[in-house]
C-alpha positions as CSV (number, residue, x, y, z in Angstrom):
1,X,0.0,0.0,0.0
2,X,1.2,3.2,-1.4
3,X,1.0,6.9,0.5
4,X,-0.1,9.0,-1.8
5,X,-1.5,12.3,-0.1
6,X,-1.5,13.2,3.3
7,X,-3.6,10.4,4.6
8,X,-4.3,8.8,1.5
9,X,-3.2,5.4,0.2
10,X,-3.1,3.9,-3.2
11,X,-3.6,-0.3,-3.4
12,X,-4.4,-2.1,-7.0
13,X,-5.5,1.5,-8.5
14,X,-7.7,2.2,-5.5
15,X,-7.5,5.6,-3.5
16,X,-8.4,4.8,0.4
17,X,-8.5,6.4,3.7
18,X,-8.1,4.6,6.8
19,X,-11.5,4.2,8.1
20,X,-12.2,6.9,11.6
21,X,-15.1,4.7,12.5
22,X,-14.3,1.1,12.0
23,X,-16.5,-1.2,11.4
24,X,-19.0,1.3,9.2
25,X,-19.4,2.1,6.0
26,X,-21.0,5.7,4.9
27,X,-21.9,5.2,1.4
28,X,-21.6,1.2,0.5
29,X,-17.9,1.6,-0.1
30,X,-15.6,-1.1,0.1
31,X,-13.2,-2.2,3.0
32,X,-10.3,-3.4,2.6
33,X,-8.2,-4.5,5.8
34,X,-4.1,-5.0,6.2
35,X,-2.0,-4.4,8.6
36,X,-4.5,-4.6,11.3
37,X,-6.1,-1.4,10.2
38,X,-9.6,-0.8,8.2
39,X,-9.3,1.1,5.3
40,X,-12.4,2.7,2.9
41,X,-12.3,2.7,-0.9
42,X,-12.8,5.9,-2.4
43,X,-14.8,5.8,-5.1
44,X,-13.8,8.3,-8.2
45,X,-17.7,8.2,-9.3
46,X,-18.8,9.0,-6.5
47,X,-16.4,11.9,-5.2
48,X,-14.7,14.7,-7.6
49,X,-12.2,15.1,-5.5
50,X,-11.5,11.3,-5.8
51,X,-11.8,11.5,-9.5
52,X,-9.0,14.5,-9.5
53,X,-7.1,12.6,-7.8
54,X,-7.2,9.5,-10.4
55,X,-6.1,12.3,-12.8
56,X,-3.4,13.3,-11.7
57,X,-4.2,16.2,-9.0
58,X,-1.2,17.1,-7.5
59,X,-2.1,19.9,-4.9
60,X,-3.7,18.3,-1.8
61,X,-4.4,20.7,1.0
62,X,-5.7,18.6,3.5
63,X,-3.9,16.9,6.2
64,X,-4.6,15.8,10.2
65,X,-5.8,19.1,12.3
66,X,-6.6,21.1,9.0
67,X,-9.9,23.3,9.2
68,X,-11.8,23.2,5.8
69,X,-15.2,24.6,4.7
70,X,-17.0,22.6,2.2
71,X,-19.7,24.0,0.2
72,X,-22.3,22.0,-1.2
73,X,-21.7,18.5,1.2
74,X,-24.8,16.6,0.5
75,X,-24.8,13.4,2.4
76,X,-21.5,13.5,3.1
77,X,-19.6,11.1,0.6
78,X,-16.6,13.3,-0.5
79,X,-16.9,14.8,4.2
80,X,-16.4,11.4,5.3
81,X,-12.9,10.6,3.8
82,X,-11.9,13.8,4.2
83,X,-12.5,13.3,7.9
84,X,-11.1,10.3,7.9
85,X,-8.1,12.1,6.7
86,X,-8.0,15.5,9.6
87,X,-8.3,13.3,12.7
88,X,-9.9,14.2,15.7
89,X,-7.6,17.4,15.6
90,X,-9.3,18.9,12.5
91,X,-12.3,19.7,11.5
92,X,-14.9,20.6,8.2
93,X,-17.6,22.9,8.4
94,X,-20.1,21.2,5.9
95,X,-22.5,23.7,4.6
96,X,-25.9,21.9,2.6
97,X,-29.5,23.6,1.7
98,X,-31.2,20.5,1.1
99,X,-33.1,19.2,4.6
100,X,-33.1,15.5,3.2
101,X,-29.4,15.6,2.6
102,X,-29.1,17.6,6.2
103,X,-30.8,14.7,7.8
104,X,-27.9,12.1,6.6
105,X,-24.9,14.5,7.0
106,X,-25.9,15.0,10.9
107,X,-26.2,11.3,11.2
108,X,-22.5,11.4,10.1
109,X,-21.8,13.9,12.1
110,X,-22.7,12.3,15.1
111,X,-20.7,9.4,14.6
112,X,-17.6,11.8,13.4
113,X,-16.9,14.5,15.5
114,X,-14.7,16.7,13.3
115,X,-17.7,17.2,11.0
116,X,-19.7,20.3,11.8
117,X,-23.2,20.3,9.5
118,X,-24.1,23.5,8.9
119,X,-28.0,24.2,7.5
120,X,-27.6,26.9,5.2
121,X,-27.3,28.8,1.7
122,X,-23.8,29.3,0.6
123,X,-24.8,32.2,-1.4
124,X,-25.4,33.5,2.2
125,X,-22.3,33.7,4.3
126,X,-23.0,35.6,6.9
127,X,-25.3,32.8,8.0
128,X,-22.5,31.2,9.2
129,X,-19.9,33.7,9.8
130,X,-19.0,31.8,13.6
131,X,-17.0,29.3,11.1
132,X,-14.1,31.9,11.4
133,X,-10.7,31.7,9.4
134,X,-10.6,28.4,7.4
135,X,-7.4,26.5,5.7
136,X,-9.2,25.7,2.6
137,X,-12.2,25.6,1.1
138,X,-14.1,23.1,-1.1
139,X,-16.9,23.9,-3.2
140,X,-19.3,21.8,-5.0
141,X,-22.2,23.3,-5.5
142,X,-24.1,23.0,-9.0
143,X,-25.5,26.6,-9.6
144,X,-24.9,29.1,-12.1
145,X,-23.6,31.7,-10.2
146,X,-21.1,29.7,-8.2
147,X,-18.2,31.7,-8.9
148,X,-20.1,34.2,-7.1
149,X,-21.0,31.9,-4.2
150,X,-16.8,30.7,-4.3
151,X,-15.4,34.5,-4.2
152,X,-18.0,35.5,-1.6
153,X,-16.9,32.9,1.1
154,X,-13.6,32.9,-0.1
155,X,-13.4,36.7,1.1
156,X,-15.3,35.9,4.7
157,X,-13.7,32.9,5.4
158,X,-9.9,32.0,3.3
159,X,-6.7,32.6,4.7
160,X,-4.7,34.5,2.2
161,X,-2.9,31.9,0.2
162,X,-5.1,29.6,1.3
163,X,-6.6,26.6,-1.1
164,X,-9.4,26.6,-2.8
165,X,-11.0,23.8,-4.7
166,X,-14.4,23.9,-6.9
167,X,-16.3,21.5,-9.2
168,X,-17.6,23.6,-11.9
169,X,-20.6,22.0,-13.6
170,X,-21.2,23.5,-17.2
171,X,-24.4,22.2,-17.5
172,X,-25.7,24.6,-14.3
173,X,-24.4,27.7,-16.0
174,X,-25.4,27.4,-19.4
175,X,-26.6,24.4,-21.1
176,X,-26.7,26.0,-24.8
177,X,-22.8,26.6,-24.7
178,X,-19.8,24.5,-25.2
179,X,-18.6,22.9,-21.8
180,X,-15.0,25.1,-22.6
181,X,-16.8,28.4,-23.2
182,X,-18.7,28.2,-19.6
183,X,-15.2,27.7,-18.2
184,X,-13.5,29.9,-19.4
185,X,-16.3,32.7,-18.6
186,X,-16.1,31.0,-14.8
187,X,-12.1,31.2,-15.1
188,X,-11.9,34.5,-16.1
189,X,-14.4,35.9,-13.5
190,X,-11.8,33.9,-10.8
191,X,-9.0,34.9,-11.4
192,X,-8.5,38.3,-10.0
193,X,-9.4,37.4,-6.7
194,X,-7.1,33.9,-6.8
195,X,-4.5,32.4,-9.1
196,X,-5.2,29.3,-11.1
197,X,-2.7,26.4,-10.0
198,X,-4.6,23.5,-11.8
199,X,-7.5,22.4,-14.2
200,X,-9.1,18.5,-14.5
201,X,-11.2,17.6,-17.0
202,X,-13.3,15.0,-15.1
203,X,-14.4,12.7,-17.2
204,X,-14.7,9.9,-17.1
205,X,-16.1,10.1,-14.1
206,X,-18.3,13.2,-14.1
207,X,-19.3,14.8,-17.3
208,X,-18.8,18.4,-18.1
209,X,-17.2,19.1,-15.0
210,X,-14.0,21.2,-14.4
211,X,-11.8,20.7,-11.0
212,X,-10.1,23.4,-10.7
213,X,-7.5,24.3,-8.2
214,X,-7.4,28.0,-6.6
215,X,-4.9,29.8,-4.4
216,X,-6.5,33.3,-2.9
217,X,-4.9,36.1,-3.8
218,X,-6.4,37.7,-0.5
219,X,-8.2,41.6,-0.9
């Protein structure tokens, strides 16, 4: 088994964490055990990050005792390795609209204790302004104006120099225009306020999405 990241290990293609709650799974994922220690598969079509990381990502700011804010956590997929990854030193402020989705992140939560569900609209920062100062921030949330939604918390809540990460979904911007026009437009509007370190095409595992990597520029 292969390190690959800070907290991540490689094995037969595979990307895992080692599980912070053995004995569960959180989506159906596989376990793998060795060495006396559980380990969680991470799947790539399931998780953008996961699938960046099949690509070739190469920035990775997370690591044990990191603070991140993650925008847009649904159930908690992409949450759970990443706390699996921060330890009971770190923690992620997971911000979701949807109540259904709420209801399964705070199950997690309960169960994890460095993940904080937050119940709110990350168009709407202030409605969680107690989060403070964050490392990084992760963003996948599938609106059109998320570049918007990115520079807004990026301002309240990113150290500067601090790493951003966000999932841009073409199809949620503009549906009538080439994925690489809506990109570019989304690029272009990002990158005065932070500077571009790295761009995934996701497929195969998503379609029509761009990872891209940010560093803030701070203002």
């Amino acid at each position: 088994m292969e390190n690959v990241y800070p907290g991540v290990f490689r094995k037969d293609g595979a990307y895992l964490t080692e599980n912070a709650d053995p004995g569960h799974k959180v989506y159906g994922e596989r376990i793998i055990r060795e060495g006396g220690k559980e380990y969680r598969v991470w799947d790539s079509y399931r998780s953008k990050l996961s699938g960046a990381m099949k690509k070739g990502l190469k920035a990775f700011p997370f690591a044990p005792g990191s603070k991140i804010l993650y925008l847009g956590a649904s159930t908690g997929t992409t949450v759970s390795h990443l706390s699996d990854i921060l330890g009971p030193d770190g923690e992620i402020y997971s911000v979701e609209i949807a109540p259904q989705c709420m209801k399964t992140l705070i199950a997690l939560s309960e169960r994890r204790q460095n993940i904080i569900p937050i119940h709110g609209d990350a168009r709407q920062p202030q409605e969680y302004e107690e989060v403070g100062a964050a490392d990084s921030i992760y963003m996948d949330v599938a609106q059109p104006d998320q570049d918007d939604i990115l520079i807004k918390n990026a301002r309240m809540f990113l150290k500067k120099g601090g790493i951003a990460m966000i999932a841009i979904k073409s199809q949620s911007i503009d549906v009538t225009k080439d994925p690489k026009v809506v990109f570019e437009a989304v690029l272009k509007k990002l990158e005065p306020v932070f500077e571009i370190m790295e761009k995934i095409r996701l497929e195969p595992f998503d379609k029509d999405h761009l990872f891209v990597v940010l560093t803030y520029r701070g203002d």
